[in-house]
C-alpha positions as CSV (number, residue, x, y, z in Angstrom):
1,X,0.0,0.0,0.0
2,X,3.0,2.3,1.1
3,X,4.2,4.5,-2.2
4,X,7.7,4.1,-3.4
5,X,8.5,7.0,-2.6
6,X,7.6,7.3,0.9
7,X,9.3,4.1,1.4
8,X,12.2,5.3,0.4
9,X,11.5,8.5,2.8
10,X,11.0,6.3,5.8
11,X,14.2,4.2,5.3
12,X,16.7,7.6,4.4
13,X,15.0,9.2,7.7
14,X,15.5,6.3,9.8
15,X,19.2,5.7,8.9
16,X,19.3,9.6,9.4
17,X,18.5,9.1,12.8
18,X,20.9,6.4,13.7
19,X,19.8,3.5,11.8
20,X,21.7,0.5,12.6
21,X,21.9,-2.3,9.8
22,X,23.6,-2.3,6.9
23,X,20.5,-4.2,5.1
24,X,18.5,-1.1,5.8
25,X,21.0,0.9,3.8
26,X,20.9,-1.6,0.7
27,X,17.5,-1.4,0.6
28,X,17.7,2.2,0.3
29,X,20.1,2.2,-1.8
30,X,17.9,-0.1,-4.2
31,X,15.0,1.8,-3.7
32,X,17.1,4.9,-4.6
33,X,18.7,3.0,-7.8
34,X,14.9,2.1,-9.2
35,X,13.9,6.0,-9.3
36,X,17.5,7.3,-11.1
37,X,19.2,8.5,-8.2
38,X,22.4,6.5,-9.2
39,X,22.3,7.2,-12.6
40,X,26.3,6.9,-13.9
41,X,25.8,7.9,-17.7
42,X,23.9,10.6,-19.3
43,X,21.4,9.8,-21.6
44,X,18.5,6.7,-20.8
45,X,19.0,3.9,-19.1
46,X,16.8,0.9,-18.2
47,X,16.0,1.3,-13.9
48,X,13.5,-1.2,-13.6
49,X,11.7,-4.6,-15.8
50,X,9.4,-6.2,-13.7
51,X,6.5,-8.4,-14.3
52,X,4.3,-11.0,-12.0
53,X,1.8,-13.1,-12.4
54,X,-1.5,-13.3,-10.1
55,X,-3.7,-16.8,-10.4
56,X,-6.8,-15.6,-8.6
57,X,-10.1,-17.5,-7.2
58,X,-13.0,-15.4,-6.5
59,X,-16.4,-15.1,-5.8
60,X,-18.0,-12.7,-8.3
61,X,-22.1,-11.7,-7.5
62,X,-22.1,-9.4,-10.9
63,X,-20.1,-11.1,-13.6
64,X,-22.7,-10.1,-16.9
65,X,-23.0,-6.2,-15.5
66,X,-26.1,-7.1,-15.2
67,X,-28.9,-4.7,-13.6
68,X,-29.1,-5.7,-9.4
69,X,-33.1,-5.8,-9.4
70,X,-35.5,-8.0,-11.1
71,X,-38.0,-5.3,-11.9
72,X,-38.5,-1.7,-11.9
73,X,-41.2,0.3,-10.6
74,X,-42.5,3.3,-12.8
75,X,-45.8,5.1,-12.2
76,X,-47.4,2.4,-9.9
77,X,-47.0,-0.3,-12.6
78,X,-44.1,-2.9,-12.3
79,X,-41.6,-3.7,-15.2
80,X,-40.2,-7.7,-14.5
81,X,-36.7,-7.6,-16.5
82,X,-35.4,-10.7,-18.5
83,X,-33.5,-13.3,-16.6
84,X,-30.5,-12.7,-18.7
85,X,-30.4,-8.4,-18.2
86,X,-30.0,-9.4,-14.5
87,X,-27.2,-9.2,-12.6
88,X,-25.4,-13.4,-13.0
89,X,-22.2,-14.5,-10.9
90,X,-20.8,-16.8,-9.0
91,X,-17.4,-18.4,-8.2
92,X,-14.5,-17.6,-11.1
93,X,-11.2,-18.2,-11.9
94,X,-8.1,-16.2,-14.0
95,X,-5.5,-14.8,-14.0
96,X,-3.8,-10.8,-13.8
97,X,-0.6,-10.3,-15.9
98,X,1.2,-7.2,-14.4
99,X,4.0,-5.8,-16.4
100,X,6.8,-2.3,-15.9
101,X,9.3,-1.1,-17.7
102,X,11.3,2.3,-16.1
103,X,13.5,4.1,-18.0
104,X,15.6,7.2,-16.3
105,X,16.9,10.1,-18.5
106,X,17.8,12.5,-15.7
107,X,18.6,12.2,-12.2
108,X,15.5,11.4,-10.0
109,X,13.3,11.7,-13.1
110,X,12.1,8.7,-15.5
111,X,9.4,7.7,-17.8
112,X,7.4,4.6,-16.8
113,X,5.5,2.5,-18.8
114,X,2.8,-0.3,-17.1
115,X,0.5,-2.5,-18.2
116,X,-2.3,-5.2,-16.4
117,X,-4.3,-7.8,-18.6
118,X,-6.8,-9.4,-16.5
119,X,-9.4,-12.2,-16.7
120,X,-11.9,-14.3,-15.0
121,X,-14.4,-17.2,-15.9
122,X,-17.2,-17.9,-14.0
123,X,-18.4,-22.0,-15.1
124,X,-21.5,-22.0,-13.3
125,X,-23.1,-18.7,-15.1
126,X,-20.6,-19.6,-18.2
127,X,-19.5,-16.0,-18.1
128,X,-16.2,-14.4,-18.3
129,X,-14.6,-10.8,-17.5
130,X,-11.4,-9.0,-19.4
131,X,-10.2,-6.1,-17.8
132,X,-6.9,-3.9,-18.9
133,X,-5.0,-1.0,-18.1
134,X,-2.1,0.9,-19.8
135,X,-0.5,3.8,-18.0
136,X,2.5,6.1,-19.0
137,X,3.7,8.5,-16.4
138,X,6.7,11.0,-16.6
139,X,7.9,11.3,-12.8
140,X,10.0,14.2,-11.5
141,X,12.1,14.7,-8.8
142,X,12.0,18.6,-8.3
143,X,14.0,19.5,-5.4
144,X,14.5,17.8,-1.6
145,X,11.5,15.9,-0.9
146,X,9.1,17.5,-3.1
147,X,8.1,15.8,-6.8
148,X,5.3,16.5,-9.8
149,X,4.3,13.7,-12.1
150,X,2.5,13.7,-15.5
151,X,0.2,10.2,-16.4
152,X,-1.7,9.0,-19.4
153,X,-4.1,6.0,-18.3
154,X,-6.2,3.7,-20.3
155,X,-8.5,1.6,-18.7
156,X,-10.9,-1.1,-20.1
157,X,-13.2,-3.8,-18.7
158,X,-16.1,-5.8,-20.8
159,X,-18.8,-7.7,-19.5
160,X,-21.6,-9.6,-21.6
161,X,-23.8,-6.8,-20.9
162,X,-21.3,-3.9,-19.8
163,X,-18.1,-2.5,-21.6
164,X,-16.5,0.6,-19.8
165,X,-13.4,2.1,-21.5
166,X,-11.9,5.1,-19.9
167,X,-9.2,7.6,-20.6
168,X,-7.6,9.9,-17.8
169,X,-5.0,12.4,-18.2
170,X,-3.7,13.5,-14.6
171,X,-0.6,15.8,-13.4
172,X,0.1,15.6,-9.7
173,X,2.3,17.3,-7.0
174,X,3.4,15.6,-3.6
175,X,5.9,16.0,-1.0
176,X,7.4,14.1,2.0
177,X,7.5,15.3,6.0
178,X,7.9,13.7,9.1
179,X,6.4,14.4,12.6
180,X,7.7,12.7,15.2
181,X,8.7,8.7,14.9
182,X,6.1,9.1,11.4
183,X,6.6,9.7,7.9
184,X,4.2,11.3,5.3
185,X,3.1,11.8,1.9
186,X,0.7,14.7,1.0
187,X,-0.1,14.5,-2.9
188,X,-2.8,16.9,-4.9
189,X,-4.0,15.9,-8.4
190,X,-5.3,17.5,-11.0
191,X,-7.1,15.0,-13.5
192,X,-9.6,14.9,-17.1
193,X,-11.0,11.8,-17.4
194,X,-13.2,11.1,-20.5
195,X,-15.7,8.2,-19.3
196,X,-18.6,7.2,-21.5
197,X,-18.6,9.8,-23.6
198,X,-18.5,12.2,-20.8
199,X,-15.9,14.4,-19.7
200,X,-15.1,15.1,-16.3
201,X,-12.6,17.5,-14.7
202,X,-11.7,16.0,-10.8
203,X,-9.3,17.1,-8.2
204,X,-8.1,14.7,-5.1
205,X,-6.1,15.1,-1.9
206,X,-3.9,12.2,-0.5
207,X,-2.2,11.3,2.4
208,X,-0.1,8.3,3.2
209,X,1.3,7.8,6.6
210,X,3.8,5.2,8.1
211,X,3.4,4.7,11.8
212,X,5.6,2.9,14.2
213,X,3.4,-0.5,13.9
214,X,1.1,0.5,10.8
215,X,0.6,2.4,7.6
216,X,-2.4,4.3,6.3
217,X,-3.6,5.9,3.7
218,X,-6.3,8.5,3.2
219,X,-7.8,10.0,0.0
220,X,-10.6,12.9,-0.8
221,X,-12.2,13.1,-4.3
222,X,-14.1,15.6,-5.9
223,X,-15.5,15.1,-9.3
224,X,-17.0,18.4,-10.7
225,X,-20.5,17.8,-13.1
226,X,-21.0,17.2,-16.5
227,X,-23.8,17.4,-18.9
228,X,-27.1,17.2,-17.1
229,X,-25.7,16.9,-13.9
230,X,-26.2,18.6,-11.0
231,X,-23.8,18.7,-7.9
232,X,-20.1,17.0,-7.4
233,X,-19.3,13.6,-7.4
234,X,-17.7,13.1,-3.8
235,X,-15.5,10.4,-3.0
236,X,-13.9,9.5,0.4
237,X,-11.3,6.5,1.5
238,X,-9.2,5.3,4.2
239,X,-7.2,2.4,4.7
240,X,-4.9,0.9,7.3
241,X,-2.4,-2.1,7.1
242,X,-0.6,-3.7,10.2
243,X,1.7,-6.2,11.2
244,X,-0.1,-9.7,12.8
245,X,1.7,-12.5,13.4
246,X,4.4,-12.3,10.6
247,X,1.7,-11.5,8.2
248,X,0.0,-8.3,6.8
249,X,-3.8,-7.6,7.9
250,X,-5.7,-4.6,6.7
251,X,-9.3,-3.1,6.0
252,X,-10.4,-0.3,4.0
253,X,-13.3,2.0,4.2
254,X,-14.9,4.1,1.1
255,X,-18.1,6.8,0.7
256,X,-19.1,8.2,-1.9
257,X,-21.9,10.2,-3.6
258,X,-23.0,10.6,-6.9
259,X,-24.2,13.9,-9.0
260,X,-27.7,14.2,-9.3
261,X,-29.2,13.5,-12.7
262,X,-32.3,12.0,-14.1
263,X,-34.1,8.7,-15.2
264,X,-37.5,8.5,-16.1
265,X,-38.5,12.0,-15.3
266,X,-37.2,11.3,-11.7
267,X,-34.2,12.6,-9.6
268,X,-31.5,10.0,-9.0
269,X,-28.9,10.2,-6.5
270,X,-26.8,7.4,-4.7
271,X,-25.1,7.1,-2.2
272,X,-22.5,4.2,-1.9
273,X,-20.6,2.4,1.3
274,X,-17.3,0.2,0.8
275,X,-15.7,-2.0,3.0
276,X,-13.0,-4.1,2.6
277,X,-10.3,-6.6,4.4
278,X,-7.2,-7.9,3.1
279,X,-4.4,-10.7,4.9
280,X,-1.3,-11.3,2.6
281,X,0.6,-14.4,3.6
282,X,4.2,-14.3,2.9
283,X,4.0,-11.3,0.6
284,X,2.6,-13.5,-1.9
285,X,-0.4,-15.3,-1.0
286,X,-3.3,-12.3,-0.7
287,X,-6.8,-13.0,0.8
288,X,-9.3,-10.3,0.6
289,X,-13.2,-9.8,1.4
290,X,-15.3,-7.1,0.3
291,X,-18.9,-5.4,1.2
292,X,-20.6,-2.4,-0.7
293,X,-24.0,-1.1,-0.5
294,X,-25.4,0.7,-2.6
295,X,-28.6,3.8,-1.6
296,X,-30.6,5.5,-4.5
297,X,-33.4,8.2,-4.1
298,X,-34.7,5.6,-7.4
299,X,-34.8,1.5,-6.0
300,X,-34.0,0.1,-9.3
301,X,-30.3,0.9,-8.5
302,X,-29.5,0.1,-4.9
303,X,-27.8,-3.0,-4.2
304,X,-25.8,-4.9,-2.3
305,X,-22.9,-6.9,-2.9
306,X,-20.6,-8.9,-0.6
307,X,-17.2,-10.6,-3.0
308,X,-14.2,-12.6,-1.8
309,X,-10.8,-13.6,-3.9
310,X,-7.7,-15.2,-3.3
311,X,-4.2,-14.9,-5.3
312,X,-1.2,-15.9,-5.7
313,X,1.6,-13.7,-6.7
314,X,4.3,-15.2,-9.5
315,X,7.4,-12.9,-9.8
């Protein structure tokens, strides 16, 4: 969960303070090498090629994107929906490639190309799942502790009955502080995302912490409205990840709120909860459960979904 570079904070402000083992050094020192800090030549050169991976096991309620009611109400007379326009799921199997290439052309300052390929299939529904993202990111180390990045993302995922493709442009500041025995990352980003033929200008804060026995992560989101639209798309998270018994344990919590538009000559707002939990085993093996309710001034789209998974990280 911890960024890269706050790692690499933590670690340079604990040897700072009297550090004592050399394997804390080399860490840094690699940490250091990934984002060109060691560069000897001018001109590029490759930092990082890394790729994993994930087998993955999960229970899926939604796999067709399928609507969560059976029927909708409209004007006191009920609409049932066909079996297959509602939501299908059940227990899949795939598999997530996860690919990055780094290349450095300046001290502290590197172009980054990565790319996921997902997939699941569901036998019992017969229904499958493709997912993919492609990022490229330009990120710059400015001056002591303080950085600005510039991102292209591409995202895809189909479903039989769903097929979102998404396109983000975002340029971010951040910089590093410590109080105390903790570290942190504040970050603000600027962002235009171009979502079903919408666009959408949005603006979040960030703040990742490191404690002495955990590390967290909070996030604020506000999406301004588009088209018929009326109010911001809100979005607030939080997570926190501990030690337990040699292994990693963490939950997350999300809000959110949508604009207000309109469907069927009524006002449609909802409001969403998210909860999730997460144990990694050994750093590879990751378990995680999730819950998210949904609340909609119009029934036909509240729902309620609760999702496992388990994978298994390849290097």
């Amino acid at each position: 969960m911890t960024s890269e570079r706050l790692r690499t904070y933590a670690l340079a402000r604990g040897l700072a303070a009297g550090g004592p083992d050399l394997g804390t050094a080399l860490d840094l020192k690699q940490l250091l090498r990934r984002q060109g800090f060691y560069m000897d030549e001018t001109g590029w050169q490759r930092l990082a090629a890394d790729q994993a991976l994930y087998p993955q096991l999960s229970y899926v309620p939604n796999m067709n994107g399928g609507s969560p009611q059976e029927s909708l109400e409209f004007r006191g007379l009920t609409f049932d929906l066909r079996d297959d326009l509602v939501a299908r799921g059940g227990l899949a199997v795939g598999a997530t490639y996860d690919g990055l290439l780094r290349y450095g052309w300046d001290s502290g300052r590197y172009l980054q190309l990565q790319a996921q390929l997902g997939g699941l299939y569901a036998p019992g529904p017969d229904l499958g799942r493709t997912r993919a993202r492609l990022a490229l990111c330009s990120r710059n180390h400015l001056t002591d502790w303080h950085f600005v990045d510039l991102c292209l993302n591409h995202y895809e995922d189909h479903r039989d009955l769903q097929d979102i493709t998404r396109d983000e442009a975002t340029v971010s500041v951040s910089t590093l502080f410590e109080r105390s025995a903790s570290r942190h990352e504040v970050g603000l980003s600027l962002s235009r995302r171009s979502d079903e033929d919408r666009l959408r200008s949005l603006a979040e804060v960030g703040l990742e912490s490191v404690w002495a026995g955990s590390a967290t992560r909070l996030s604020f989101e506000y999406g301004a409205p588009t088209g018929n639209e009326t109010g911001a798309l809100l979005t607030a998270a939080g997570e926190i990840r501990w030690p337990a018994a040699g292994q990693v344990v963490g939950l997350g919590l999300s809000l959110s709120r949508s604009p207000k538009t309109l469907f069927l000559g009524e006002d449609r707002r909802d409001d969403s909860l998210g909860v999730t939990g997460l144990l990694a085993i050994d750093g590879r093996l990751v378990l995680t459960a999730a819950y998210s309710r949904t609340w909609s001034t119009v029934n036909f789209f509240e729902d309620e979904v609760i999702s496992f998974g388990v994978s298994y990280s390849f290097p």
